[in-house]
C-alpha positions as CSV (number, residue, x, y, z in Angstrom):
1,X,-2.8,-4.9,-5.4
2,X,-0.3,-7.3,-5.0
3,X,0.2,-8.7,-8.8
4,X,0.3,-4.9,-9.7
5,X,2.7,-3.8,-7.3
6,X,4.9,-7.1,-8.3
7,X,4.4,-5.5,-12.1
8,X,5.3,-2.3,-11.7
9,X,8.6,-2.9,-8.9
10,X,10.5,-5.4,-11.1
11,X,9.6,-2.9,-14.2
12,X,11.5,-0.9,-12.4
13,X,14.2,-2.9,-11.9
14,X,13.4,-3.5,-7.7
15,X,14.6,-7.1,-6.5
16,X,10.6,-9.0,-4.8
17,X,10.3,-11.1,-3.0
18,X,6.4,-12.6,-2.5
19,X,4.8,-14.0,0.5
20,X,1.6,-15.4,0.7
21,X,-0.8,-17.8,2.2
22,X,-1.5,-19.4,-1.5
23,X,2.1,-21.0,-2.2
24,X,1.0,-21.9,-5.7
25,X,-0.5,-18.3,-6.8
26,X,2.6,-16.7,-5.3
27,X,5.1,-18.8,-7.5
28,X,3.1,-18.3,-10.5
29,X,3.1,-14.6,-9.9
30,X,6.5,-14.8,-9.3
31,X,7.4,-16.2,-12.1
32,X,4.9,-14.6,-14.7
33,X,7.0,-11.1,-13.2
34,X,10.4,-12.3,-12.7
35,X,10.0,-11.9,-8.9
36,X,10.9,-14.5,-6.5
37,X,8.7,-16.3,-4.2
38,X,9.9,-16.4,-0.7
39,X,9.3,-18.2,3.1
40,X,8.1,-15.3,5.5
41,X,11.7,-15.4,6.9
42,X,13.6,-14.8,3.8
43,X,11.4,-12.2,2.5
44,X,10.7,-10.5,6.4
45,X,15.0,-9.4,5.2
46,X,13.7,-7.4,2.4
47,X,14.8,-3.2,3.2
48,X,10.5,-2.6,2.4
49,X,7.7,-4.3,3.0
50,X,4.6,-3.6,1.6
51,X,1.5,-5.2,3.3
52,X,-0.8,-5.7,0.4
53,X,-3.6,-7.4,2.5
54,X,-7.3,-6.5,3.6
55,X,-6.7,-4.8,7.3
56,X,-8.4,-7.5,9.0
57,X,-5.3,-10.1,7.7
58,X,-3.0,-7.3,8.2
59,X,-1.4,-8.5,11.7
60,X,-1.8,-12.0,11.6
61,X,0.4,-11.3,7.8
62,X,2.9,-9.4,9.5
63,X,3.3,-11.8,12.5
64,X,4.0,-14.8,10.1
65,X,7.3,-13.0,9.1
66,X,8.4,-13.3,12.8
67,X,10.6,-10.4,14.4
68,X,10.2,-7.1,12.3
69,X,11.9,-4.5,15.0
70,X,13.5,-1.7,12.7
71,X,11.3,-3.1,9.4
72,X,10.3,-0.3,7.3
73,X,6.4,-1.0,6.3
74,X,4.2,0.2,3.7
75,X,0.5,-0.2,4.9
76,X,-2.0,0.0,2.0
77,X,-4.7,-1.3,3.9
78,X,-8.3,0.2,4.2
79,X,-10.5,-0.6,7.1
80,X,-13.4,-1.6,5.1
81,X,-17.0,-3.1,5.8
82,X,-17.8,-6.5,4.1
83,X,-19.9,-4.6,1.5
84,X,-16.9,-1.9,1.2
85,X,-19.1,1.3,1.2
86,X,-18.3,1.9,4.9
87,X,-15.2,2.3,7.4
88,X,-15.0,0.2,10.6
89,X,-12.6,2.5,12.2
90,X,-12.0,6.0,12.3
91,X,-11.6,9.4,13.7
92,X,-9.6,8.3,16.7
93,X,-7.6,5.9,15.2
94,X,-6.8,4.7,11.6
95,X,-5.6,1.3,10.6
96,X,-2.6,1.9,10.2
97,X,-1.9,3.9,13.4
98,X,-3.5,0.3,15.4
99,X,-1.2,-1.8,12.7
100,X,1.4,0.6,14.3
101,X,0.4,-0.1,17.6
102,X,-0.1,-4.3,17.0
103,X,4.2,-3.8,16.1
104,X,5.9,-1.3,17.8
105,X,9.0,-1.5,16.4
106,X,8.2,-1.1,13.0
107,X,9.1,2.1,10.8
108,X,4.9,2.2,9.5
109,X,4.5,4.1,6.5
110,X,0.5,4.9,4.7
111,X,0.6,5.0,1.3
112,X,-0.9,3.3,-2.0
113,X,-4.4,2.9,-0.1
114,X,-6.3,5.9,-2.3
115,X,-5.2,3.7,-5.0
116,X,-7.3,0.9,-7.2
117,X,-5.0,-2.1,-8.0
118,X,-6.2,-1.5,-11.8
119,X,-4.7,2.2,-11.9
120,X,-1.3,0.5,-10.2
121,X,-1.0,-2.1,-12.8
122,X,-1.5,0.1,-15.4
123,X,0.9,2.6,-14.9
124,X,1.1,5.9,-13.4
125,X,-0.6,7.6,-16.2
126,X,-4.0,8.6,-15.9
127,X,-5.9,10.8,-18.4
128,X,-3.1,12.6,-18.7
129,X,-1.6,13.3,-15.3
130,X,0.6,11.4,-13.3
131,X,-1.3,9.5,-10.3
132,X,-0.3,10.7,-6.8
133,X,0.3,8.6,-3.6
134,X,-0.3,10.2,-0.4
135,X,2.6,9.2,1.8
136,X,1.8,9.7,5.7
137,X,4.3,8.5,8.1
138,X,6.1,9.8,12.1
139,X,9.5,8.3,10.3
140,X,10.6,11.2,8.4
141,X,13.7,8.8,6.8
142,X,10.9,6.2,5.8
143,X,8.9,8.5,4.4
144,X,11.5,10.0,1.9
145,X,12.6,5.8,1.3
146,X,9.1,5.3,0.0
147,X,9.1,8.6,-1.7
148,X,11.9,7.7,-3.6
149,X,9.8,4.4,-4.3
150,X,7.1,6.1,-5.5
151,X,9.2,8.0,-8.0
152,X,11.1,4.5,-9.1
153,X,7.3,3.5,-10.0
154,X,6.7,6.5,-11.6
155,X,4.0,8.2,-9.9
156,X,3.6,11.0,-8.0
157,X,4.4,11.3,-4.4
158,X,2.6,13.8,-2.1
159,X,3.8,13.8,1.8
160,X,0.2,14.0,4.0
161,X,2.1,14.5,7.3
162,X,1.9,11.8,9.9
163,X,1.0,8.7,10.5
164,X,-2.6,10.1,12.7
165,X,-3.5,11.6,9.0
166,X,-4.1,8.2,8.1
167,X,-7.2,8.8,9.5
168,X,-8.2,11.1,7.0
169,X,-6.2,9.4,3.6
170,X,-8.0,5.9,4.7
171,X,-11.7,7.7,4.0
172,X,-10.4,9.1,0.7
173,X,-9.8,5.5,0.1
174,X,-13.3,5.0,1.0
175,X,-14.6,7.8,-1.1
176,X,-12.9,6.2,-4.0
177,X,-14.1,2.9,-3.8
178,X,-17.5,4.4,-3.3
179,X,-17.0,6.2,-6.4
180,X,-15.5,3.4,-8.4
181,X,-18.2,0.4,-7.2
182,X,-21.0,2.5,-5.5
183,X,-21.3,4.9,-8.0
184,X,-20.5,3.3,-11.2
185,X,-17.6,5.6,-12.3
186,X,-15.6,2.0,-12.4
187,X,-11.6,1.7,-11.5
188,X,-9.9,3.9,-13.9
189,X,-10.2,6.8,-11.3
190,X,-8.0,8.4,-8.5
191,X,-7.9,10.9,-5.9
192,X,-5.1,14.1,-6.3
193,X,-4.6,17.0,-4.6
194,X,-4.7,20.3,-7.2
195,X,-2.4,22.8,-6.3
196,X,-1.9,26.6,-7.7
197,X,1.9,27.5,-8.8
């Protein structure tokens, strides 16, 4: 996810910044996109982050960037089994409302996780429709900032309420990956809503 979300941001003309635990592969993907790779400080300065992580790095990544009070993040994370055909978490909770609760200052924002990171780097298009992100968030002004990322990237966005509806979007992650892998139906796939005009 993270190469294609590097891809399709500086396509766009967005200024990234990458941080990972891999020095070397972040400064080659840097510099095979035009991005910048960046010490967790620098980057933790950045107006968006997007934690493109599995959710059990998720908040020792965020950590390593040091004090993120006010930090608008975009979780992408699924709380997957080993094996991936299984949640860990759910119906109480989601992963990103205890990613939420793990930084309580942070402006959290679900989105991209119903999403394979072959659609992303391809492009929005997918047999003919543009590919939707369900956007779930408490932060109202967040939610319209990643919105109006979305757009930049070309896809769709589609607001799924708050952040507690993670606990539904993270299963349609699930189900997607189960179709994808379990199933067979492979990675050019993804979720959308159909609605009647």
């Amino acid at each position: 996810m993270a190469a294609g979300f590097v891809k399709q941001l500086t396509k766009a003309g967005h200024l990234v910044q990458i941080v990972g635990r891999n020095t070397g592969k972040s400064e080659a993907l840097a510099k095979q996109f035009g991005a910048k790779a960046a010490a967790p400080a620098e980057a933790a300065k950045a107006d968006v982050l997007i934690l493109a992580t599995a959710y059990g790095d998720a908040v020792d990544a965020l950590g390593a960037l040091g004090n993120l009070a006010g930090k608008l993040v975009i979780d992408i994370t699924n709380p997957l089994t080993a094996d991936y055909m299984e949640l860990t978490i759910g119906h109480s909770t989601s992963a990103a409302e205890e990613i939420a609760k793990a930084f309580p200052g942070i402006r959290l924002v679900k989105a991209f996780n119903t999403i394979f990171a072959q659609v992303l780097a391809s492009g929005p298009e997918l047999a003919g429709s543009t590919v939707p992100v369900f956007i779930a968030s408490d932060d109202m002004a967040a939610k319209e900032t990643v919105s109006t990322l979305v757009h930049s990237l070309g896809f769709g966005a589609i607001d799924a309420g708050g952040l507690k509806n993670a606990r539904y979007l993270e299963p349609v992650g699930g189900l997607n990956i189960y179709f994808g892998y379990g199933a067979g139906l492979g990675t050019s796939i993804a979720p959308t809503w159909l609605i009647a005009k």
